[in-house]
PDB file of the backbone (N, CA, C, O) and the ligand in Angstrom, with CONECT records:
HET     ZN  A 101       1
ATOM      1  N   UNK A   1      -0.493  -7.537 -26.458  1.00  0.00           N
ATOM      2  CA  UNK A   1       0.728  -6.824 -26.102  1.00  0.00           C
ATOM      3  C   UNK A   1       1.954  -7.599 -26.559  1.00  0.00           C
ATOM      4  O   UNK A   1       1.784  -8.800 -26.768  1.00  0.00           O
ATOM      5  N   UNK A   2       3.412  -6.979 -26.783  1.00  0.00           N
ATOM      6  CA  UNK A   2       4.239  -7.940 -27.595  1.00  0.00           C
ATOM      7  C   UNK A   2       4.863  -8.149 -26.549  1.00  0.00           C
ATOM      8  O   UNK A   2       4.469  -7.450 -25.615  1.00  0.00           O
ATOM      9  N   UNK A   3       5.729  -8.869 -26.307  1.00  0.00           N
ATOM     10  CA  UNK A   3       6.827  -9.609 -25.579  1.00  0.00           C
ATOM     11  C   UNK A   3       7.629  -8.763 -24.717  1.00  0.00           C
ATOM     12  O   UNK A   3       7.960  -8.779 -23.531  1.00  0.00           O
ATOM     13  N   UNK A   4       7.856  -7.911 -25.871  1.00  0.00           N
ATOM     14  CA  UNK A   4       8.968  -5.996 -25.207  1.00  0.00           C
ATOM     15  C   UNK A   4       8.199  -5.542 -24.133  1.00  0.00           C
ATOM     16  O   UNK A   4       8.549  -5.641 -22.957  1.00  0.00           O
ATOM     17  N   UNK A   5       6.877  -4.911 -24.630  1.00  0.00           N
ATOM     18  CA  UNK A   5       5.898  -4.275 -23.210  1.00  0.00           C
ATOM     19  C   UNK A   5       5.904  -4.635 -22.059  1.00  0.00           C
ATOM     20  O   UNK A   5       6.003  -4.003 -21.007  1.00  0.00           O
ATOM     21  N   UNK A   6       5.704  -6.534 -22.461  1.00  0.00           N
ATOM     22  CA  UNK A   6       5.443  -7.181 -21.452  1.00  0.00           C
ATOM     23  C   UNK A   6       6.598  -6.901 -20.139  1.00  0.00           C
ATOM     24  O   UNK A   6       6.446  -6.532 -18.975  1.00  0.00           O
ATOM     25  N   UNK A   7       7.876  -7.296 -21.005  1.00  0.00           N
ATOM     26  CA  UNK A   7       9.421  -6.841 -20.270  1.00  0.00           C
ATOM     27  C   UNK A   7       9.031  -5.676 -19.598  1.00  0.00           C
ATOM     28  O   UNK A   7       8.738  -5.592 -18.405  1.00  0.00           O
ATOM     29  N   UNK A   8       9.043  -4.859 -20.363  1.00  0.00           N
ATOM     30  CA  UNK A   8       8.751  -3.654 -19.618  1.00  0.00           C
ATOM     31  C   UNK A   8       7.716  -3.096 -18.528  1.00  0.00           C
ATOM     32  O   UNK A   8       7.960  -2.008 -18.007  1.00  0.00           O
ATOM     33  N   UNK A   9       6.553  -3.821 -18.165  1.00  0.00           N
ATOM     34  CA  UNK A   9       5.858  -3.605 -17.634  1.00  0.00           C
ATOM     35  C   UNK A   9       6.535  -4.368 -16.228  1.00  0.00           C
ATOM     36  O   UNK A   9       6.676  -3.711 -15.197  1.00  0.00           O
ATOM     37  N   UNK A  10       6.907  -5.716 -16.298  1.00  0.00           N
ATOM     38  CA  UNK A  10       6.974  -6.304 -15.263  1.00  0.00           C
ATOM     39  C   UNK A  10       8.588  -5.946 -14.664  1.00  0.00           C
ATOM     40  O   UNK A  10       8.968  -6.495 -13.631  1.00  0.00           O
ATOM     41  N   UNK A  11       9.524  -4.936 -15.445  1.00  0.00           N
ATOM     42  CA  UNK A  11      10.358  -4.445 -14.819  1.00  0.00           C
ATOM     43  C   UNK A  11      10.428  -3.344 -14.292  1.00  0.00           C
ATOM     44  O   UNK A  11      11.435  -2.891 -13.747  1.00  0.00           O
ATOM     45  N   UNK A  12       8.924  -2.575 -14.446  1.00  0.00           N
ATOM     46  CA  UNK A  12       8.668  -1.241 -14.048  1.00  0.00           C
ATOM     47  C   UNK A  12       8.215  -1.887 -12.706  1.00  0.00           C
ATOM     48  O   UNK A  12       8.953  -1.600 -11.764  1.00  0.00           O
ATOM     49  N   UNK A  13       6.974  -2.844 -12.363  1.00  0.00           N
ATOM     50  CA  UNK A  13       6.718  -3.609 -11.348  1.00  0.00           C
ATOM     51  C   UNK A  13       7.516  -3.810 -10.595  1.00  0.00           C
ATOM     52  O   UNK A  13       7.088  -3.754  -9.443  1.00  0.00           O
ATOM     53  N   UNK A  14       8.809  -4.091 -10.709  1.00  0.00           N
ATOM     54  CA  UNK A  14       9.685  -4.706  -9.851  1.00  0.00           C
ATOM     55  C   UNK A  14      10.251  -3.758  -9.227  1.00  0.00           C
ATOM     56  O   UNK A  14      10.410  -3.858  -8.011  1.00  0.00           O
ATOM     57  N   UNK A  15      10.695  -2.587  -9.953  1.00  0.00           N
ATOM     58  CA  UNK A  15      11.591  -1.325  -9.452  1.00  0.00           C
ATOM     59  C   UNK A  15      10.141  -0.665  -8.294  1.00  0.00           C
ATOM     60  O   UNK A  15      10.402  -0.300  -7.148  1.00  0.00           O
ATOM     61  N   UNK A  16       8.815  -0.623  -8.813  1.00  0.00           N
ATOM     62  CA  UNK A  16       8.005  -0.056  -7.968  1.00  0.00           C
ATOM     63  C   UNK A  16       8.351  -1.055  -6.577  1.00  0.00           C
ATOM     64  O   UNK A  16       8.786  -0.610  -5.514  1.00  0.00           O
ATOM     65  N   UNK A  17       8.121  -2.153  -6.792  1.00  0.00           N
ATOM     66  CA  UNK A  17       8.057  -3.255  -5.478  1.00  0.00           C
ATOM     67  C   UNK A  17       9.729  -2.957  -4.684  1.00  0.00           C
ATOM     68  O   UNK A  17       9.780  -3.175  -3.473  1.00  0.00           O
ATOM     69  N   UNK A  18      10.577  -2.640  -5.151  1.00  0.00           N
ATOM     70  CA  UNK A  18      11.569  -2.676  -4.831  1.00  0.00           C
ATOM     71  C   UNK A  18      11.575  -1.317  -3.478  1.00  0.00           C
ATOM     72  O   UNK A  18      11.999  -1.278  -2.323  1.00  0.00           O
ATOM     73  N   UNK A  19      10.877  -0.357  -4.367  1.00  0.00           N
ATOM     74  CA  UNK A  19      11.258   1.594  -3.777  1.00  0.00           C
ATOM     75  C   UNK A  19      10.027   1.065  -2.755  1.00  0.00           C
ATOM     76  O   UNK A  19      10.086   1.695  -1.699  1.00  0.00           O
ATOM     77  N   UNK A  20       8.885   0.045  -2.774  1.00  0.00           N
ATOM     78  CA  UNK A  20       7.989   0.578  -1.352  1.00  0.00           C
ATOM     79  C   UNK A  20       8.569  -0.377  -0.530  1.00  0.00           C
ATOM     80  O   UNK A  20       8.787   0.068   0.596  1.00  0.00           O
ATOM     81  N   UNK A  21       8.893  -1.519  -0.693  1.00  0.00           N
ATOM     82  CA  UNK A  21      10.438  -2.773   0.397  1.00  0.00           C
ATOM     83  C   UNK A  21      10.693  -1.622   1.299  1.00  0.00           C
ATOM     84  O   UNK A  21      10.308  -1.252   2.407  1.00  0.00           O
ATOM     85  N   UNK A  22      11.516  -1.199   0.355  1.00  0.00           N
ATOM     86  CA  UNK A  22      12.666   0.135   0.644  1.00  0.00           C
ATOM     87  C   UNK A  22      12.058   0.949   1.860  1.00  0.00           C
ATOM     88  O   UNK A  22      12.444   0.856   3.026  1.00  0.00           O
ATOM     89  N   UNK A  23      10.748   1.994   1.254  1.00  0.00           N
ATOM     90  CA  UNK A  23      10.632   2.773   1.923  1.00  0.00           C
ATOM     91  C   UNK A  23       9.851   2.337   3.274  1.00  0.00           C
ATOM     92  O   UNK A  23       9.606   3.118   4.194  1.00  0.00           O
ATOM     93  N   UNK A  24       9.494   0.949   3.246  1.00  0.00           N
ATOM     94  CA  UNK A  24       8.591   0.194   4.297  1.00  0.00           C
ATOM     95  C   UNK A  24       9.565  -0.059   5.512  1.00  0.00           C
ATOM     96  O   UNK A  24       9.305   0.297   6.661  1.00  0.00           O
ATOM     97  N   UNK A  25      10.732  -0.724   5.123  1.00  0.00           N
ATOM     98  CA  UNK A  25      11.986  -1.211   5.858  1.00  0.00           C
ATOM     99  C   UNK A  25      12.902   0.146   6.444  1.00  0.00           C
ATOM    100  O   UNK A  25      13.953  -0.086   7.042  1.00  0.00           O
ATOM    101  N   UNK A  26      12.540   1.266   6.280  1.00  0.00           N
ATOM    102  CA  UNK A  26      13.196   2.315   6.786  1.00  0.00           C
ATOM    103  C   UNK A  26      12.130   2.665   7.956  1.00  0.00           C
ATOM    104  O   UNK A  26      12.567   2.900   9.083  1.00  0.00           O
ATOM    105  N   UNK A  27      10.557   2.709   7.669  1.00  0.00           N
ATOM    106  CA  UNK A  27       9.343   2.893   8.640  1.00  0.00           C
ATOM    107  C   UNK A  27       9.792   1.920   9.680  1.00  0.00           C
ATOM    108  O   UNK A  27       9.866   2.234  10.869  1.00  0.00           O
ATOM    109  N   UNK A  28      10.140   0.548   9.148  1.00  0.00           N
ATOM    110  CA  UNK A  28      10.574  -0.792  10.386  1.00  0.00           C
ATOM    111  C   UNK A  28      11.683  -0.176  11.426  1.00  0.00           C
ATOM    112  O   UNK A  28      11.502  -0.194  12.643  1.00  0.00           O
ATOM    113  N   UNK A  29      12.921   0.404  10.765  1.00  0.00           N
ATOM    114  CA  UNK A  29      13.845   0.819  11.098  1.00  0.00           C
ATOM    115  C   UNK A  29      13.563   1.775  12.302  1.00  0.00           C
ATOM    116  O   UNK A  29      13.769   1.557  13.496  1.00  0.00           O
ATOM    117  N   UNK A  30      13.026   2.922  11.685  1.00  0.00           N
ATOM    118  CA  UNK A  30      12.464   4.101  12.423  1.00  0.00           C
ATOM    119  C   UNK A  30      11.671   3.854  13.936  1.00  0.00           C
ATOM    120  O   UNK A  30      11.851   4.439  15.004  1.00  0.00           O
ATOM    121  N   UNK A  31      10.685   2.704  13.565  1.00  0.00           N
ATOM    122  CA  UNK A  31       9.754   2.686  14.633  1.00  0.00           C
ATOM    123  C   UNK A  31      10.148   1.285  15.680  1.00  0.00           C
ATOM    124  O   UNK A  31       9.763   1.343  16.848  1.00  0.00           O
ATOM    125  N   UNK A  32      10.855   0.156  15.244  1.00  0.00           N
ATOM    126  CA  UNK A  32      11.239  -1.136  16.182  1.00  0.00           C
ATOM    127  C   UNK A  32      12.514  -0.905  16.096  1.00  0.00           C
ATOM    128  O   UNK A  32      13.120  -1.406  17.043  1.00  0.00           O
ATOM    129  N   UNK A  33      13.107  -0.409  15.426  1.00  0.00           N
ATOM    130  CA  UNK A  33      14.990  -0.340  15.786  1.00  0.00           C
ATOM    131  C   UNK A  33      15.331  -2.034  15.485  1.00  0.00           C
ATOM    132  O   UNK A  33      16.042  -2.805  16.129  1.00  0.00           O
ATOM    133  N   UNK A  34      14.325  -2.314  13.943  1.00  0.00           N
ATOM    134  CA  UNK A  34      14.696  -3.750  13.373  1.00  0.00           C
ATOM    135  C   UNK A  34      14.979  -3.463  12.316  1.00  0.00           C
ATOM    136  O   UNK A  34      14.554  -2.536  11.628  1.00  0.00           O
ATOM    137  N   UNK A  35      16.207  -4.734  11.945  1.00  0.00           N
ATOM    138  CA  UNK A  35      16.488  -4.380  10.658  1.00  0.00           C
ATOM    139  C   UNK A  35      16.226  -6.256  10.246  1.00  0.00           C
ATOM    140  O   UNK A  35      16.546  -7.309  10.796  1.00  0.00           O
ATOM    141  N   UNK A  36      15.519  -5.896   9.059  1.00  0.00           N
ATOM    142  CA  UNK A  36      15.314  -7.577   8.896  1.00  0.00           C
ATOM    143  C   UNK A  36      16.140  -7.755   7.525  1.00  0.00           C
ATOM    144  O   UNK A  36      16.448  -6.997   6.606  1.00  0.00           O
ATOM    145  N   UNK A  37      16.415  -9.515   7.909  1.00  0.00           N
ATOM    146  CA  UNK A  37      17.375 -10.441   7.146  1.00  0.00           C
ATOM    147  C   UNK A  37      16.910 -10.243   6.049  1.00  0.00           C
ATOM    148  O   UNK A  37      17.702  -9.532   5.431  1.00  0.00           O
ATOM    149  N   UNK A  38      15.900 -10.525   5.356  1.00  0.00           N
ATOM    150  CA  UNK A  38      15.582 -10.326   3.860  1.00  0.00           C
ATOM    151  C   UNK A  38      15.357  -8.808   3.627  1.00  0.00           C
ATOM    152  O   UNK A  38      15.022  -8.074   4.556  1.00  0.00           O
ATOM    153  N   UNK A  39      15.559  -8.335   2.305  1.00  0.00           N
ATOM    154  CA  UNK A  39      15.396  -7.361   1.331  1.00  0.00           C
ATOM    155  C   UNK A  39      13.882  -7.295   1.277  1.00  0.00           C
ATOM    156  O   UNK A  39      13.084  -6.357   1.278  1.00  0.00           O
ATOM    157  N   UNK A  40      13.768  -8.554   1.232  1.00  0.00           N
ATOM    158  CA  UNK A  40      11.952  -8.446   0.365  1.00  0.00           C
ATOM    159  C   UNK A  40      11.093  -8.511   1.483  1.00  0.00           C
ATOM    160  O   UNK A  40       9.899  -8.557   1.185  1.00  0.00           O
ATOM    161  N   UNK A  41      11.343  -8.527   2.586  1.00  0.00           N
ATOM    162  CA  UNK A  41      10.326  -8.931   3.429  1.00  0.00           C
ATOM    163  C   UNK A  41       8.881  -8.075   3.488  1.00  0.00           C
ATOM    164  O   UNK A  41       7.769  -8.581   3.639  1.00  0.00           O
ATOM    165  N   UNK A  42       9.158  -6.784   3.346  1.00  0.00           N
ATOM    166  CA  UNK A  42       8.177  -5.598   2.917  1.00  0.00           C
ATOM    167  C   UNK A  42       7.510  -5.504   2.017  1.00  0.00           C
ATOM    168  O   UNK A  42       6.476  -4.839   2.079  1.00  0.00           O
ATOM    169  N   UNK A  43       7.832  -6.036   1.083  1.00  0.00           N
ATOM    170  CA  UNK A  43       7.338  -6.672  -0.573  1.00  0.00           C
ATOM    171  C   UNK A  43       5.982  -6.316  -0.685  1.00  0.00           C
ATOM    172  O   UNK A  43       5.365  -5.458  -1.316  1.00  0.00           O
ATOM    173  N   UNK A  44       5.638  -7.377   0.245  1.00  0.00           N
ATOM    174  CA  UNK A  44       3.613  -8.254  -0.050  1.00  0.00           C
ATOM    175  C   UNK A  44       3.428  -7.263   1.679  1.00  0.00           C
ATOM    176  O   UNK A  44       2.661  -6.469   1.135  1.00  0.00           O
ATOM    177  N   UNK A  45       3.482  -6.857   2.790  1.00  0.00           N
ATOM    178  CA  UNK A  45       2.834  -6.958   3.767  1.00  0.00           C
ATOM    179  C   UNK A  45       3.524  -5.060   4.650  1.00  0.00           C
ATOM    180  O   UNK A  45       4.707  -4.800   4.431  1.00  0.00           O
ATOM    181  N   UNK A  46       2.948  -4.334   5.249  1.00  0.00           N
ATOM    182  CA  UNK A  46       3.299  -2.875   5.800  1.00  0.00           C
ATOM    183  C   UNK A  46       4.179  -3.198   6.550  1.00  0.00           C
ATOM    184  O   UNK A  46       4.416  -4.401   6.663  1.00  0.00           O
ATOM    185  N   UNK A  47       4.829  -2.383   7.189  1.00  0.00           N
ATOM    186  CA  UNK A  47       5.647  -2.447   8.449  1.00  0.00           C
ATOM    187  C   UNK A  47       5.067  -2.523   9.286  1.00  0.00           C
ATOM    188  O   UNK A  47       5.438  -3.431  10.029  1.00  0.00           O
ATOM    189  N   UNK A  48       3.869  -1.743   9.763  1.00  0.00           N
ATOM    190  CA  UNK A  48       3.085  -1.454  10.439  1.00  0.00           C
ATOM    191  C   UNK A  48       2.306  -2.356  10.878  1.00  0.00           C
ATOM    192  O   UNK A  48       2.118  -2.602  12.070  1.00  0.00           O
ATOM    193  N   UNK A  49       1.541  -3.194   9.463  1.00  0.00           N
ATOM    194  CA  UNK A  49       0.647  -3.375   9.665  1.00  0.00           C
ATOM    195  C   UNK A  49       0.513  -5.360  10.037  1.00  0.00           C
ATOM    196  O   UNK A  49       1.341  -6.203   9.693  1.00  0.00           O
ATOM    197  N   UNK A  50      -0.733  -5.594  10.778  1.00  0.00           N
ATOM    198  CA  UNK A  50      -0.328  -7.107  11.337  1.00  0.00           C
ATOM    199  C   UNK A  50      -0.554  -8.092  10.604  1.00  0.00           C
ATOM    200  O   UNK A  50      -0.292  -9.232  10.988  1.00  0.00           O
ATOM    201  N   UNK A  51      -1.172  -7.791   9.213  1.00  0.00           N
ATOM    202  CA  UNK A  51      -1.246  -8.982   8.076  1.00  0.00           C
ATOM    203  C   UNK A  51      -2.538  -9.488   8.305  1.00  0.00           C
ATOM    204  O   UNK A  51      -2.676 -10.391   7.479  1.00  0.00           O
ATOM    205  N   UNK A  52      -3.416  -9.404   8.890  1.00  0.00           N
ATOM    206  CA  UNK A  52      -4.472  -9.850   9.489  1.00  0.00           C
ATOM    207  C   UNK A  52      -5.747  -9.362   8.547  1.00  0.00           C
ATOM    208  O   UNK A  52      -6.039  -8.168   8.481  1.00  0.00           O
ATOM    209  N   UNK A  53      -6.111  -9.865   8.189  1.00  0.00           N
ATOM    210  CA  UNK A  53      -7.032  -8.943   6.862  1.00  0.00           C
ATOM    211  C   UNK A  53      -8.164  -8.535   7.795  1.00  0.00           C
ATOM    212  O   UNK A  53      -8.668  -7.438   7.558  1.00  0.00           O
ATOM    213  N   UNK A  54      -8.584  -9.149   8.688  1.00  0.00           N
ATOM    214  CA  UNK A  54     -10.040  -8.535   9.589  1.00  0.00           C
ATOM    215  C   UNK A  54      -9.679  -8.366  10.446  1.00  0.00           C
ATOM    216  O   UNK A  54     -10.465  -8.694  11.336  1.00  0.00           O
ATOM    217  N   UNK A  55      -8.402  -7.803  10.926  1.00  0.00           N
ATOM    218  CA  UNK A  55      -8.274  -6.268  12.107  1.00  0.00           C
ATOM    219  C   UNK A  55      -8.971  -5.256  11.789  1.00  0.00           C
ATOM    220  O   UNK A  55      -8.991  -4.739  10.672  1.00  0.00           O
ATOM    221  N   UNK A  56      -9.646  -4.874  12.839  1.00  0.00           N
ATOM    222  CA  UNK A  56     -10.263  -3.840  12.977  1.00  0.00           C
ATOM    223  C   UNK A  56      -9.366  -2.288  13.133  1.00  0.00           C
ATOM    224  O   UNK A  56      -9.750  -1.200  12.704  1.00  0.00           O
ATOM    225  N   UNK A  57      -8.003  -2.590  13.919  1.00  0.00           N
ATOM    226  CA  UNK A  57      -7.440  -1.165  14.039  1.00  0.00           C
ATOM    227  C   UNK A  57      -6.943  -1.173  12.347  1.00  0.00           C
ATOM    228  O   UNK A  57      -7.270  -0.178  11.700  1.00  0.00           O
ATOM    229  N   UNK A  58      -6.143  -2.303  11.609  1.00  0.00           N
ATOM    230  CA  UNK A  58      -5.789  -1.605  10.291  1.00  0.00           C
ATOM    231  C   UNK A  58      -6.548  -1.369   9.554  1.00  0.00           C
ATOM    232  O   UNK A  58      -6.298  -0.493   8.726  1.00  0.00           O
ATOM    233  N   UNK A  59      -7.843  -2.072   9.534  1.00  0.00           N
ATOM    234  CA  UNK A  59      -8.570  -2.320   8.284  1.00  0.00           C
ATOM    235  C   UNK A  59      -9.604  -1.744   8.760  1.00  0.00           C
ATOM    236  O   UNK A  59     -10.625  -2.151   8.205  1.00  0.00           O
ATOM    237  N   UNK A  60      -9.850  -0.697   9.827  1.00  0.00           N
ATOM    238  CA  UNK A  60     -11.337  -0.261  10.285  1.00  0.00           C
ATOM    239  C   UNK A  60     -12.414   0.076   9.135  1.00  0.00           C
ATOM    240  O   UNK A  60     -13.476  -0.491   8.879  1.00  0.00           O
ATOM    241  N   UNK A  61     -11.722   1.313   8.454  1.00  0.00           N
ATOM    242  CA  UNK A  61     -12.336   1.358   7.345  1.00  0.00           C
ATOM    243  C   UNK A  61     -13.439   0.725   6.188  1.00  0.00           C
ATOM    244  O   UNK A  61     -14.614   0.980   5.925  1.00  0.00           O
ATOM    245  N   UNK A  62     -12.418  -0.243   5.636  1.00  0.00           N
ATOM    246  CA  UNK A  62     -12.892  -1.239   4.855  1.00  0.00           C
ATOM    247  C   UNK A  62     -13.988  -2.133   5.756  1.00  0.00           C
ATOM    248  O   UNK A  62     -14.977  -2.485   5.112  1.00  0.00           O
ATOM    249  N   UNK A  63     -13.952  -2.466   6.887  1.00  0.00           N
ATOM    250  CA  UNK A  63     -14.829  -3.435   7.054  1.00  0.00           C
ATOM    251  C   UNK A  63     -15.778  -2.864   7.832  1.00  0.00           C
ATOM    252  O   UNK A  63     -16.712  -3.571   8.212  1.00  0.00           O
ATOM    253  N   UNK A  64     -15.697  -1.186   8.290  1.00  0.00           N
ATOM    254  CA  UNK A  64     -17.158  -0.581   9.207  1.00  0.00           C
ATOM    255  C   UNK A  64     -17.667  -0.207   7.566  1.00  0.00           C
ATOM    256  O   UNK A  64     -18.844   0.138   7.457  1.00  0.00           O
ATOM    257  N   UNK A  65     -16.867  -0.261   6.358  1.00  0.00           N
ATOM    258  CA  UNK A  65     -17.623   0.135   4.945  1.00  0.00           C
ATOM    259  C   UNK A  65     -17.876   1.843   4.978  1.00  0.00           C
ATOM    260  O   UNK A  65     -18.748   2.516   4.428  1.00  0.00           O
ATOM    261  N   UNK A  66     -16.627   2.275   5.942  1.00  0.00           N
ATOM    262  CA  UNK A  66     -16.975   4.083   5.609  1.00  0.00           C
ATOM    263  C   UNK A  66     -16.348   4.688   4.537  1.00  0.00           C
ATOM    264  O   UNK A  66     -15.358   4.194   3.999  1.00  0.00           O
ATOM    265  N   UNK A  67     -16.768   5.540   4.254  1.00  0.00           N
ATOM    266  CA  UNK A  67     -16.486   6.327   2.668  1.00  0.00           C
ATOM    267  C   UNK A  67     -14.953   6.355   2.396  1.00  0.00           C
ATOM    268  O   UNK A  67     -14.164   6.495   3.330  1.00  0.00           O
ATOM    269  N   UNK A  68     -14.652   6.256   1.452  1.00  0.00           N
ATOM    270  CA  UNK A  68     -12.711   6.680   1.253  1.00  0.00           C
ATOM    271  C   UNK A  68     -12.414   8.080   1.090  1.00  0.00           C
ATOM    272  O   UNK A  68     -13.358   8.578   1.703  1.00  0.00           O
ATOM    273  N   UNK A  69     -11.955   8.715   0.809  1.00  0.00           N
ATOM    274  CA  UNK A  69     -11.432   9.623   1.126  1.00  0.00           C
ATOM    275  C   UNK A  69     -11.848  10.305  -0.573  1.00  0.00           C
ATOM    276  O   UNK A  69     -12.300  11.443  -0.701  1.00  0.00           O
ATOM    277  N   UNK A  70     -11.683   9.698  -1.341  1.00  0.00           N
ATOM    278  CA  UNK A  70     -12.351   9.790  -3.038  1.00  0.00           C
ATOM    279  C   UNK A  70     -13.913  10.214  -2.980  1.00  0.00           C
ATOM    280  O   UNK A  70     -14.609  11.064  -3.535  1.00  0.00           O
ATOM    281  N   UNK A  71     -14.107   9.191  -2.026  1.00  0.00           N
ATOM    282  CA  UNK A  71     -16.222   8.723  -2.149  1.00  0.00           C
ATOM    283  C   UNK A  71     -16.593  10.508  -1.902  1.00  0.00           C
ATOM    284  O   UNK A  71     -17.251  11.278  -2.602  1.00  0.00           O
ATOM    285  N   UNK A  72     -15.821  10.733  -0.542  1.00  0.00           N
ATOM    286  CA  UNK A  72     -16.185  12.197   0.570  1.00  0.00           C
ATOM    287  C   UNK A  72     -16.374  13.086  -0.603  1.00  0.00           C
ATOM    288  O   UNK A  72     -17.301  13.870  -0.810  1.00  0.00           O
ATOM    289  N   UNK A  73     -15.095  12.769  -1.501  1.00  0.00           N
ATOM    290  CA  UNK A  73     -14.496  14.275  -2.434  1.00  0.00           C
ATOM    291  C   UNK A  73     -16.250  14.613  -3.682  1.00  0.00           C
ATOM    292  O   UNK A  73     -16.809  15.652  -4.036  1.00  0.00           O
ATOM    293  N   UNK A  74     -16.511  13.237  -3.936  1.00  0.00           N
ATOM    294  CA  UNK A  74     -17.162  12.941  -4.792  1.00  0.00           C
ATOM    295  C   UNK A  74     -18.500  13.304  -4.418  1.00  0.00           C
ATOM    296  O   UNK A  74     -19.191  13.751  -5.333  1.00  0.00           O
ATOM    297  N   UNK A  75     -19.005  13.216  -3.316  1.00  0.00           N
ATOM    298  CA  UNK A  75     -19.742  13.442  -2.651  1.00  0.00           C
ATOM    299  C   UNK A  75     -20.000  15.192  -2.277  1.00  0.00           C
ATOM    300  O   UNK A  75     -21.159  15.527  -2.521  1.00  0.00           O
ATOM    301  N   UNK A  76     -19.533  15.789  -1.993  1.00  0.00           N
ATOM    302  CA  UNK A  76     -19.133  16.953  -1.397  1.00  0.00           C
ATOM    303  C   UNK A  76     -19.398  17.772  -3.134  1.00  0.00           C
ATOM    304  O   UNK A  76     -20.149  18.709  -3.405  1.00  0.00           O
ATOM    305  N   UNK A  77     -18.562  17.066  -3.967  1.00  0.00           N
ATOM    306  CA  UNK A  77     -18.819  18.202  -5.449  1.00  0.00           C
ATOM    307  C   UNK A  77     -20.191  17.728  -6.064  1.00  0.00           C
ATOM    308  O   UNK A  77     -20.519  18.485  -6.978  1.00  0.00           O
ATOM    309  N   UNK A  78     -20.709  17.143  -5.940  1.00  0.00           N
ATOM    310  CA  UNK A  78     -22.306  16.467  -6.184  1.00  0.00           C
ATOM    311  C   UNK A  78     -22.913  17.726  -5.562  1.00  0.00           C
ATOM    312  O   UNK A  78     -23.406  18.522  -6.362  1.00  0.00           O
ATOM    313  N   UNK A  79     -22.964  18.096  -3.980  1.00  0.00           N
ATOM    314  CA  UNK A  79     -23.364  18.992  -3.263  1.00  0.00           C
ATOM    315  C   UNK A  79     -23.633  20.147  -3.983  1.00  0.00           C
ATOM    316  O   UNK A  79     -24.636  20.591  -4.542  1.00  0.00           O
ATOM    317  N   UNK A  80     -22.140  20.639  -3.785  1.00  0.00           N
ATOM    318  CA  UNK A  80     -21.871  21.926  -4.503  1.00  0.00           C
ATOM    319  C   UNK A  80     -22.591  22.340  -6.471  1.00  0.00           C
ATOM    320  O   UNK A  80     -22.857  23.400  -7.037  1.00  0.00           O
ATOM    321  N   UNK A  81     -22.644  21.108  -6.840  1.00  0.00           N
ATOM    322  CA  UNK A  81     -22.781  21.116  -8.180  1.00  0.00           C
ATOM    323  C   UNK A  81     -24.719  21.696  -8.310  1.00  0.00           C
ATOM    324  O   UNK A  81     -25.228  22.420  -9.165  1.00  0.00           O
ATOM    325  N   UNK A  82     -25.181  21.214  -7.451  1.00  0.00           N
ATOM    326  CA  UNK A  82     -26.829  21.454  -7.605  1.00  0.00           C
ATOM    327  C   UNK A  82     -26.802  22.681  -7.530  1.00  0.00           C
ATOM    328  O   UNK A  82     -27.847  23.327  -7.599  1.00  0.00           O
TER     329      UNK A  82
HETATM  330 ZN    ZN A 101      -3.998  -5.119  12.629  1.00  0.00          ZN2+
END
């Protein structure tokens, strides 16, 4: 990849990281009536969520290993397809 792309890729990155900050820190807003000191704080981690990689209430999913919501779809037209 040349040098330009590269620019471009990692400034498309940034504007994405920027709009979910954004839309994370309005969820903060909405639900604790907090407004936090940094911009970026939303960046890397949910509003919501406790950062905890093996919680069970955020991460139930992933770690009981139940289907995603893709697997179901995928699953279901397999069905239909026979
Ligand atoms: Zn949690």
């Amino acid at each position: 990849m040349s040098r330009l792309e590269d620019k471009d890729k990692a400034a498309r990155r940034r504007k994405k990281d920027k709009a979910l900050a954004k839309t994370r820190t309005k969820i903060a807003k909405s639900m604790y009536k907090f407004t936090p000191d940094s911009p970026n704080r939303y960046t890397k981690r949910h509003a919501l969520g406790c950062s905890n990689s093996r919680c069970y209430l955020c991460h139930g999913n992933k770690l009981l290993k139940k289907d995603t919501l893709q697997e179901k779809r995928e699953k279901q037209k397999d069905k239909f397809d026979n």
